[in-house]
C-alpha positions as CSV (number, residue, x, y, z in Angstrom):
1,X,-19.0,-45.2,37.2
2,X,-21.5,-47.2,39.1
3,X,-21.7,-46.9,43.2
4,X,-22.5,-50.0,45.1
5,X,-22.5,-50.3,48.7
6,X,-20.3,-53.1,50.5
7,X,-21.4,-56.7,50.6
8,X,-21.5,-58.8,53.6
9,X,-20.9,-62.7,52.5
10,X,-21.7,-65.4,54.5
11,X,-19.7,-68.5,55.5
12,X,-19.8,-71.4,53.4
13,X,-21.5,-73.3,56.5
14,X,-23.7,-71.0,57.2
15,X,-24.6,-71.1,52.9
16,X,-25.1,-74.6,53.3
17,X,-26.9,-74.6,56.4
18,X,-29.7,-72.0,55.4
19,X,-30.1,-74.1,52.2
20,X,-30.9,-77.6,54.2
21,X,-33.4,-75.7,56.4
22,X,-35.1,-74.2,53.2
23,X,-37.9,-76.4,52.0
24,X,-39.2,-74.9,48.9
25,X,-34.8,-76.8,47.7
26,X,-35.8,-80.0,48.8
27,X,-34.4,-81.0,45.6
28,X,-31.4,-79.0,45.6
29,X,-30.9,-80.2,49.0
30,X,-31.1,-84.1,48.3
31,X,-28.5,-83.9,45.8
32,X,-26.2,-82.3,48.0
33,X,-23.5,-84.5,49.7
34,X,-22.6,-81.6,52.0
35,X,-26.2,-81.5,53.6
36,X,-26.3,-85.3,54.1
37,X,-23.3,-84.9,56.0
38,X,-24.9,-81.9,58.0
39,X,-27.9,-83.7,58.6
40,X,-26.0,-86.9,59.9
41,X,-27.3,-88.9,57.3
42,X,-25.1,-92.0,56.2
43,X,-21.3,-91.2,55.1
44,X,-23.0,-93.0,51.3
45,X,-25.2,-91.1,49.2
46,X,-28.1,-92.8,47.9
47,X,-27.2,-91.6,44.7
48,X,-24.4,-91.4,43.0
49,X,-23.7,-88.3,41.0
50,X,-20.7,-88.2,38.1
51,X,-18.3,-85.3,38.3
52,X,-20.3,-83.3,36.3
53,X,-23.2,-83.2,38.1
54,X,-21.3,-82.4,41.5
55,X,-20.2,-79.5,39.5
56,X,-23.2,-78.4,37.6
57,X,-24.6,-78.4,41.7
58,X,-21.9,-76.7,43.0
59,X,-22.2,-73.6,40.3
60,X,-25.8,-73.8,41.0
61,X,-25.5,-73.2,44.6
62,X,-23.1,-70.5,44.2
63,X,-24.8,-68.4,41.1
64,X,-28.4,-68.6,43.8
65,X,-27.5,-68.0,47.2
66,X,-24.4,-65.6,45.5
67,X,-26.0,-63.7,42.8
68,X,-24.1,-60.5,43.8
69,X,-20.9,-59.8,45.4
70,X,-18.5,-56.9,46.0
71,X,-14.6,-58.2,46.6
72,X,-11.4,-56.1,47.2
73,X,-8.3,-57.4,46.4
74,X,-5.0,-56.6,44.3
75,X,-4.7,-57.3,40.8
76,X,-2.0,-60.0,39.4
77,X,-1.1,-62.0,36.2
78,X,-3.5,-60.2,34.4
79,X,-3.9,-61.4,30.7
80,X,-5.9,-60.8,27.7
81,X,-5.7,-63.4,25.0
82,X,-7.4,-62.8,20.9
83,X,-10.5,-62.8,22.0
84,X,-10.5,-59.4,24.2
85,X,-11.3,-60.7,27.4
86,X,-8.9,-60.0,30.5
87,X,-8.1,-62.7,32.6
88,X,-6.4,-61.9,36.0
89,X,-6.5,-63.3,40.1
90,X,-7.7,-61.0,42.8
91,X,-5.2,-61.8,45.9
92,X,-4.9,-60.5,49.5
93,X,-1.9,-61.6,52.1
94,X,-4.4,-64.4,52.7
95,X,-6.4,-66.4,49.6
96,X,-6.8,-65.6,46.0
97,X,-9.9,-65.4,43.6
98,X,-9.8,-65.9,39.9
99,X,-12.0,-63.5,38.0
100,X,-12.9,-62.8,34.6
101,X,-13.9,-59.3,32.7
102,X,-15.8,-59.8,29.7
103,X,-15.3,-58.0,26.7
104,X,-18.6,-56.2,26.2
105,X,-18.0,-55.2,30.2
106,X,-15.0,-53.1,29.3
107,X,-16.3,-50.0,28.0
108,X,-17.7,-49.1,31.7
109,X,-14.0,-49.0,32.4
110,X,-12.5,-45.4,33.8
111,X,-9.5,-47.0,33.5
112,X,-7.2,-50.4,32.3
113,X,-6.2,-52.6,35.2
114,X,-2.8,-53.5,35.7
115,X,-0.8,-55.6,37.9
116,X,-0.6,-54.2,41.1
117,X,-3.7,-52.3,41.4
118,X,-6.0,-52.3,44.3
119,X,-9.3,-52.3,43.0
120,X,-12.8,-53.1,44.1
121,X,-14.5,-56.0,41.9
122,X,-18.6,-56.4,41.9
123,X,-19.8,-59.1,40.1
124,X,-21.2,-62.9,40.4
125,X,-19.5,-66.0,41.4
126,X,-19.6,-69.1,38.9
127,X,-17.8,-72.5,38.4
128,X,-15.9,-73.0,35.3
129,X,-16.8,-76.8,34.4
130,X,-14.4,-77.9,32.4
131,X,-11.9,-77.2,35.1
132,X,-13.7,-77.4,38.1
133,X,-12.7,-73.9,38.6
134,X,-14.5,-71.2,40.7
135,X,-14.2,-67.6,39.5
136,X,-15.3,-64.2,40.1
137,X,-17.3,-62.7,37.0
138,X,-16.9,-59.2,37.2
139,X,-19.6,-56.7,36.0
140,X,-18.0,-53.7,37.2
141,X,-14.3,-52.6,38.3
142,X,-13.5,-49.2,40.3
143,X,-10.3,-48.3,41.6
144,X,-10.0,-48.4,45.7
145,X,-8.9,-45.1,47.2
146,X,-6.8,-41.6,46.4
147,X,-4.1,-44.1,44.1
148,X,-7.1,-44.5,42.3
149,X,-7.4,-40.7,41.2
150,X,-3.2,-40.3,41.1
151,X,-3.7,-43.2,38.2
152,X,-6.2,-41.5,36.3
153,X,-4.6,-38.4,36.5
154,X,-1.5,-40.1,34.6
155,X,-3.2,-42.0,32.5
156,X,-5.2,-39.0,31.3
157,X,-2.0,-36.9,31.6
158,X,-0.5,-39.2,29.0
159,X,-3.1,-39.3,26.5
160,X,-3.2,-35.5,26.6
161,X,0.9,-35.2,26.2
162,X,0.4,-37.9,23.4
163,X,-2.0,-35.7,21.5
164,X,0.1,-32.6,21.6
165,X,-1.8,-30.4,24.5
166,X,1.0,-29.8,26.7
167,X,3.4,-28.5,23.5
168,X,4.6,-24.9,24.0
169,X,4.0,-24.6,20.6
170,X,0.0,-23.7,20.9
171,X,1.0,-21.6,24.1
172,X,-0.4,-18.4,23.3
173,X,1.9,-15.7,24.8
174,X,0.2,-13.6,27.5
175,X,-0.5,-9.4,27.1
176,X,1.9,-6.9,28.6
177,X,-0.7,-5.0,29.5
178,X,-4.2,-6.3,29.2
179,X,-7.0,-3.9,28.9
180,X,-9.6,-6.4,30.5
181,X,-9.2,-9.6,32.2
182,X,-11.7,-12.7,33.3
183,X,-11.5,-14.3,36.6
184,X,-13.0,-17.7,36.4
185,X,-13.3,-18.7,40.0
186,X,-15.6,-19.0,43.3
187,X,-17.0,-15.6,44.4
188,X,-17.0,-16.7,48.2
189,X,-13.4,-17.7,47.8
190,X,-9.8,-16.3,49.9
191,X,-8.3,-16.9,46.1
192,X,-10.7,-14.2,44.2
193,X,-9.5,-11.5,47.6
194,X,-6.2,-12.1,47.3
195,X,-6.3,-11.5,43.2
196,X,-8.9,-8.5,43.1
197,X,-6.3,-7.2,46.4
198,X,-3.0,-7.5,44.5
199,X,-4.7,-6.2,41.5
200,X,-5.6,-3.1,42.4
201,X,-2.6,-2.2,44.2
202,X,-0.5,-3.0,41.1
203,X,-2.3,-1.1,38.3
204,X,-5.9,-0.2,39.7
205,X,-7.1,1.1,36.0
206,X,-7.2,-2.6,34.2
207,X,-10.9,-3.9,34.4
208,X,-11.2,-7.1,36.2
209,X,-14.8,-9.2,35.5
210,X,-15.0,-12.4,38.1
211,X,-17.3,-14.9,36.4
212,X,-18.8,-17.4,39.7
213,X,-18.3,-20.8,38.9
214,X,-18.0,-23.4,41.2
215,X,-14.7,-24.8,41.8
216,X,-15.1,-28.5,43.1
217,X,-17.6,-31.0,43.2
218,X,-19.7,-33.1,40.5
219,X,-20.8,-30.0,38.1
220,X,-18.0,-27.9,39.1
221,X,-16.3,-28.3,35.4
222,X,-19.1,-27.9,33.4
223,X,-19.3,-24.8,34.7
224,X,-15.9,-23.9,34.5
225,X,-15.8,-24.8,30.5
226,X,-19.7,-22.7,29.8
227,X,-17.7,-19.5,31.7
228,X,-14.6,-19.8,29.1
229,X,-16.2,-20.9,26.1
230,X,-19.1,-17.6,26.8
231,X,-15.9,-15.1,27.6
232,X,-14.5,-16.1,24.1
233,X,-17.7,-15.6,22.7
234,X,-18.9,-12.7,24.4
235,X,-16.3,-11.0,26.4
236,X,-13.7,-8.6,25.6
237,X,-10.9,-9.9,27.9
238,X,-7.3,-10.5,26.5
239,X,-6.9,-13.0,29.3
240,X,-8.4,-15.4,31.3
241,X,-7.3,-16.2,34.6
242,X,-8.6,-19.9,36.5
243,X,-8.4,-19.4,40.1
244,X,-8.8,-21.3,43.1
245,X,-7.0,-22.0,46.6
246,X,-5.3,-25.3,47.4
247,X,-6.8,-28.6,48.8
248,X,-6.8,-32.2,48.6
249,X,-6.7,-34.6,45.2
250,X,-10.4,-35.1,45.6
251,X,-10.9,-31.3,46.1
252,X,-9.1,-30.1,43.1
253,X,-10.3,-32.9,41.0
254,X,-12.2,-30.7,38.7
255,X,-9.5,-29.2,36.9
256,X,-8.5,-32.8,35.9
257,X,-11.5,-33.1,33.7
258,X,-11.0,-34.4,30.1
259,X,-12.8,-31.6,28.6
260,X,-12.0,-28.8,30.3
261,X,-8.7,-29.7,29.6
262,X,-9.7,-29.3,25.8
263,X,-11.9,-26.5,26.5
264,X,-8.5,-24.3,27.9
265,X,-6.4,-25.3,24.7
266,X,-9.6,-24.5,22.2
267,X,-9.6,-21.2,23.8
268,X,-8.9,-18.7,21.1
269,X,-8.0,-16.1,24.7
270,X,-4.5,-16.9,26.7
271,X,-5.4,-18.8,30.0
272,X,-3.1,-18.4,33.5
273,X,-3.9,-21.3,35.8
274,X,-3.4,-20.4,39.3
275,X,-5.0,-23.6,41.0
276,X,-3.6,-24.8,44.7
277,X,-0.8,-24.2,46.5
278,X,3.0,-24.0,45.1
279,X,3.1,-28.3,45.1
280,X,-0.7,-28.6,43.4
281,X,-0.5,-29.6,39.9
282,X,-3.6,-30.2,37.7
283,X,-4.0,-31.1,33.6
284,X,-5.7,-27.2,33.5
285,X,-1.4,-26.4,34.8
286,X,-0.5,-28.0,31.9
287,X,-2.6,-27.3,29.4
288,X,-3.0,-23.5,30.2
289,X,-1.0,-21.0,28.7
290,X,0.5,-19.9,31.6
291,X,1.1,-21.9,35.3
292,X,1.1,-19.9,38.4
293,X,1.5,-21.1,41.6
294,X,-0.8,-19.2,43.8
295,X,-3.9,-16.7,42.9
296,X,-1.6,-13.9,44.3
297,X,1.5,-15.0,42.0
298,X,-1.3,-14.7,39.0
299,X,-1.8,-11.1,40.1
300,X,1.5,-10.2,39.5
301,X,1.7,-12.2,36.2
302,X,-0.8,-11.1,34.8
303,X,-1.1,-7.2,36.4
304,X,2.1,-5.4,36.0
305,X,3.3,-2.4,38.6
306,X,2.0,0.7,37.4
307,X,4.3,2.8,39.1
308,X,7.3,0.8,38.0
309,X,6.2,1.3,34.7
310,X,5.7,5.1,34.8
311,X,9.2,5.1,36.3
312,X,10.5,3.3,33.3
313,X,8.7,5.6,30.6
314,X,10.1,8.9,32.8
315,X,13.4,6.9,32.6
316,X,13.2,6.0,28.8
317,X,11.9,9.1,27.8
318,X,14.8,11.4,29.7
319,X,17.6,8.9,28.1
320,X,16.2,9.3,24.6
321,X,15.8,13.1,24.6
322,X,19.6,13.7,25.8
323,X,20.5,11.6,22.9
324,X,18.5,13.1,20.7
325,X,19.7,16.3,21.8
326,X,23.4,15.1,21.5
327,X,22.9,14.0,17.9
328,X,21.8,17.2,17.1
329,X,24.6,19.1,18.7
330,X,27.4,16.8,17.2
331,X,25.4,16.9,13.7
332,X,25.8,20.7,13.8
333,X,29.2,21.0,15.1
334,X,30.2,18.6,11.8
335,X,28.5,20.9,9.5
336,X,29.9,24.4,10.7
337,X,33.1,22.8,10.6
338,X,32.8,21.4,7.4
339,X,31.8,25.2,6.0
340,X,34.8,26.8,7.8
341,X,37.0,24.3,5.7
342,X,35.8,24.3,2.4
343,X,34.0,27.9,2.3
344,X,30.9,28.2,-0.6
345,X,32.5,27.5,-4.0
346,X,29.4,28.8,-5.7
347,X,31.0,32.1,-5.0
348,X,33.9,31.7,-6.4
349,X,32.4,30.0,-9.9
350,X,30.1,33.2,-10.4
351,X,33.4,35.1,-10.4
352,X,34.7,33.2,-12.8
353,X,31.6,33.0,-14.9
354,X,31.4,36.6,-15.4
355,X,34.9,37.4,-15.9
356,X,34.6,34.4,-18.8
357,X,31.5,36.5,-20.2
358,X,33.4,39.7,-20.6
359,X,36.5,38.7,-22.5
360,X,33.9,37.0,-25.0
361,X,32.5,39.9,-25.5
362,X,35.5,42.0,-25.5
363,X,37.1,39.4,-28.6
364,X,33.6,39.5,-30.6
365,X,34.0,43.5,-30.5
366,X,37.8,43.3,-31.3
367,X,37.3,40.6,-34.4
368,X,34.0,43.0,-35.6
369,X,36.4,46.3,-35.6
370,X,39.2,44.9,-37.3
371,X,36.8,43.6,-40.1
372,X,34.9,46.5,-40.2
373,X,38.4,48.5,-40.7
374,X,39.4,46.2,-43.4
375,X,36.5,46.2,-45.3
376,X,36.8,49.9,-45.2
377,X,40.3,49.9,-46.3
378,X,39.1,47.4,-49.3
379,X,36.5,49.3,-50.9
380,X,38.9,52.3,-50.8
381,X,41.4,49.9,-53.1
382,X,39.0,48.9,-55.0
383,X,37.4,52.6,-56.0
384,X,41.7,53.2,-56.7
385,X,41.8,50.2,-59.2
386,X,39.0,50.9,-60.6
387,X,39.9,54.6,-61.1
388,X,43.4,53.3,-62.6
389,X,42.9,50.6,-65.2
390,X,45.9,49.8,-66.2
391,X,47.4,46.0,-65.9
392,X,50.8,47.0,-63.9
393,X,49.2,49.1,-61.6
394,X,46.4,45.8,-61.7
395,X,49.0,43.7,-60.8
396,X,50.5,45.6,-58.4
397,X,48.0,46.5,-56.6
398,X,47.3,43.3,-56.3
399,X,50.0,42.4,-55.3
400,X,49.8,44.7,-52.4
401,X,46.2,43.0,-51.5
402,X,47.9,39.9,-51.3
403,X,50.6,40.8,-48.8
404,X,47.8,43.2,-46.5
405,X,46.0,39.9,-46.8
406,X,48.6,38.0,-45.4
407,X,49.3,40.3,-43.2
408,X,45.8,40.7,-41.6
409,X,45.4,36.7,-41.5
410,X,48.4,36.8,-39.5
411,X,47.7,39.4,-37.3
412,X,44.0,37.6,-36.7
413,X,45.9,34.5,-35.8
414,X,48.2,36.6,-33.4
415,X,45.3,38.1,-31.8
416,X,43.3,35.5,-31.7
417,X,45.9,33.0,-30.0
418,X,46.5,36.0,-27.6
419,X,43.0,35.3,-26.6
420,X,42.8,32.1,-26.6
421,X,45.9,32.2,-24.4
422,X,44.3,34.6,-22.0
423,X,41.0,32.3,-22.4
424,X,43.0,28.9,-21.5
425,X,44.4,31.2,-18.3
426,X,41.4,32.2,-16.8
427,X,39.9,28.4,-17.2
428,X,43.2,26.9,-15.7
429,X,42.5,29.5,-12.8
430,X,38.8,28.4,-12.5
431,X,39.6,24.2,-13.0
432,X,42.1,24.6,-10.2
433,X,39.7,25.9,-7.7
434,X,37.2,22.9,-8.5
435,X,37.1,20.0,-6.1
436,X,38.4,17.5,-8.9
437,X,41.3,19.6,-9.1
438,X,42.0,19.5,-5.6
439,X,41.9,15.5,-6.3
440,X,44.8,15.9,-8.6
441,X,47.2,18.0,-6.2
442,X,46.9,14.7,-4.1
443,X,44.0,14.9,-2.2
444,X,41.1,12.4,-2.0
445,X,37.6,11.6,-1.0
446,X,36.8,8.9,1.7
447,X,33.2,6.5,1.6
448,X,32.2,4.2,3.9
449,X,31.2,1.6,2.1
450,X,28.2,0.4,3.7
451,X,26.5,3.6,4.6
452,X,28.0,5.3,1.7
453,X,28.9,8.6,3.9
454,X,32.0,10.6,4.0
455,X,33.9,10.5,6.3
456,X,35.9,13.5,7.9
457,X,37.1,12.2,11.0
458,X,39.1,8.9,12.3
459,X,36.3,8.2,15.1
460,X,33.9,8.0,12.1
461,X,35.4,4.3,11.3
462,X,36.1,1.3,13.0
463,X,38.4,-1.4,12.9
464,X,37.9,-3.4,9.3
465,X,35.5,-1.2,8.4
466,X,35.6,-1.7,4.1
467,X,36.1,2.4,3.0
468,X,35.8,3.7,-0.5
469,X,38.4,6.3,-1.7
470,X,38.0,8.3,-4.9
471,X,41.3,9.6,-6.5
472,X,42.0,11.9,-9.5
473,X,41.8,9.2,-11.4
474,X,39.8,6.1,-10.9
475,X,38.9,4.7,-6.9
476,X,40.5,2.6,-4.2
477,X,38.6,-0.2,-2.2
478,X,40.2,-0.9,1.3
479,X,39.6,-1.4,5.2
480,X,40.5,0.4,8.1
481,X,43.6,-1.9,10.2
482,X,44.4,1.1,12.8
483,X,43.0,4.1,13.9
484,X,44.7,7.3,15.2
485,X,42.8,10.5,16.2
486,X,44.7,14.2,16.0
């Protein structure tokens, strides 16, 4: 934005008196009505000019002893019809000016004008022919004053918003505990104190790296943008802090810039603003990760109490090894009880096994003798038969097989049910000491259904719990309405 000093503009009597007195605008000066009348020449011109050529004069008088002129007024009925160029009347509490921006002028423009704005106009004046109109043709436009900086800021404030800067979306969440941080501020500074002071009395262990860079005036946020954009690229620091005490609009008006404002949300490291006072806010507040009010408030953000955390972890730690502790005790109180109830069945099967094993053994011998006796007492027969051929005694002794036959089958079925018997006994014995035969005396085994443990005791539920019960035969699905502990 162009800087022009201010313009002192002379009366139109004085215009018109220098340019009589001239000589080298005799010519202008003979075709002036205004000059005849100064000079006290006759009240009728020599020559009479048409409408146009008063005009054409007029404009040229005003474009050569005007060529440049600064004016200050307010803005109103500003327009700007199809062809781009903005129309609008520069008024005080006095006169008004009409005045016309160009198209191609525009793009010099830090800002739109609106209705209402005080601004400072630098341009040429001019006569519009066709309407016998005299108008300001402005070159340049700057807004007058510290309004002039509030608008930019909202304007640029708005386009930022508008592109998504501000969203907490791309807020990047700031480290618990940081193992390095970057302060981005003025070495000579109360701010950069009052941080490295805070700092080390909250946790003096966390490396702090201050990066000098001015903090206002032209240059200062170049600066400030090289110092983040080398810490993401060079530096290991999980945050960056800005930092700076308060002051004026003007003062602070670096952390308003346009690209530092993109520079903070391209930066792949969290930044904390703590710029001003409490009532300071800057587009770096908004587009940093984190506001702070105050360079000490970003201490404590960013820092955290060392010795409130070692209290914490003492705190934690004691809390989790009395549970722990209580787990285990509980755990082990369940299990001895659970032994002094149901004893060690495997015990009690080994019994059983061997005394299953003997009276096998003791039926194989029995069967084996008896056989062995009858076999004997058959080959005696025999040699008798065969020593006594005849058919009666054949036949009798046959006969006699027959009914020792019978006899023996029946007293192998005797002895055999007798052990079978005996057999069925013992397993009866054994099956009713099993758990499953417990089951069918009336008992039963309780699940939880989500966890799938058993449960032993009424204060191992609660209230709707789903539980699983296994019966003798087949399982019942149901949930817990009251609870009653013996």
């Amino acid at each position: 934005m162009a800087c022009w000093g201010s313009c002192l503009t002379p009366t139109y009597a004085t215009q018109t008196s220098a340019l009589c007195r001239n000589p080298e605008k005799k010519k202008l000066v003979h075709q002036s009505p205004v000059c005849y009348l100064r000079d006290m020449e006759p009240p009728i011109a020599q020559h009479v000019q048409t409408v146009t050529e008063i005009t054409a004069t007029i404009r040229a008088m005003l474009e050569t002893e005007l060529p440049f002129v600064s004016v200050i007024g307010e803005i109103s009925n500003i327009r700007q019809p199809y062809s781009g160029h903005l129309y609008f009347t520069l008024k005080d509490t006095g006169a008004q000016l009409k005045a016309v921006l160009f198209k191609p002028q525009q793009r010099y423009l830090s800002v739109l004008p609106e209705d209402g704005m005080e601004v400072i106009c630098r341009g040429r004046l001019s006569v519009y022919e066709p309407r016998g109109e005299y108008q300001l043709i402005v070159d340049f436009l700057d807004l007058k004053g510290s309004g002039a900086l509030q608008i930019l800021l909202e304007q640029l404030k708005k386009k930022l918003a508008t592109e998504g800067l501000f969203d907490q979306a791309h807020k990047k969440k700031i480290p618990f505990l940081p193992e390095r941080i970057a302060v981005v501020t003025s070495p000579q500074g109360a701010a950069v104190r009052d941080f490295l002071r805070i700092g080390l009395a909250r946790y003096a262990g966390i490396p702090v790296t201050v990066y000098p860079v001015r903090v206002q005036g032209e240059g200062a946020a170049e600066e400030i943008i090289r110092a983040i954009r080398f810490i993401n690229e060079h530096d290991r620091a999980e945050v960056i802090v800005l930092c700076r005490g308060g002051g004026s609009v003007e003062d602070l008006w670096a952390f308003n810039d346009e690209k530092l404002a993109r520079a903070i949300h391209a930066s792949q490291i969290p930044v904390v603003s703590a710029i001003g006072h409490e009532t300071d806010f800057t587009i770096a507040d908004f587009v940093a990760d984190l506001r702070v009010a105050t360079p000490t408030a970003a201490a404590e953000a960013v820092i955290p109490n060392k010795r409130m955390l070692s209290e914490r972890i003492a705190e934690i730690s004691s809390r989790l090894s009395s549970s722990l502790k209580r787990k285990i005790s509980n755990g082990s109180s369940r299990v001895q009880a659970s032994k002094r109830l149901l004893g060690d069945p495997s015990l009690a099967l080994d019994h059983y096994r061997l005394a299953t094993d003997h009276a096998i053994t003791a039926m194989h011998h029995a069967i084996t003798l008896r056989f062995h006796k009858i076999s004997t007492g058959l080959s005696r027969l025999h040699h008798k038969v065969l020593s006594r051929n005849p058919d009666f005694l054949l036949r009798l002794r046959k006969q006699k097989f027959l009914e020792l036959n019978r006899r023996l089958t029946l007293a192998m079925d005797k002895n055999l049910n007798r052990k079978e018997a005996a057999l069925a006994q013992k397993a009866a014995l054994l099956d009713s000491l099993s758990p499953l035969a417990i089951l069918s005396r009336g008992y039963a085994i309780v699940r939880s259904t989500a966890s799938g443990q058993i449960i032993r005791a009424a204060e191992q539920t609660t209230i709707n719990e789903r539980l699983r019960i296994k019966l003798h035969q087949g399982e019942i699905d149901c949930r817990v309405v009251d609870l009653e502990n013996s």
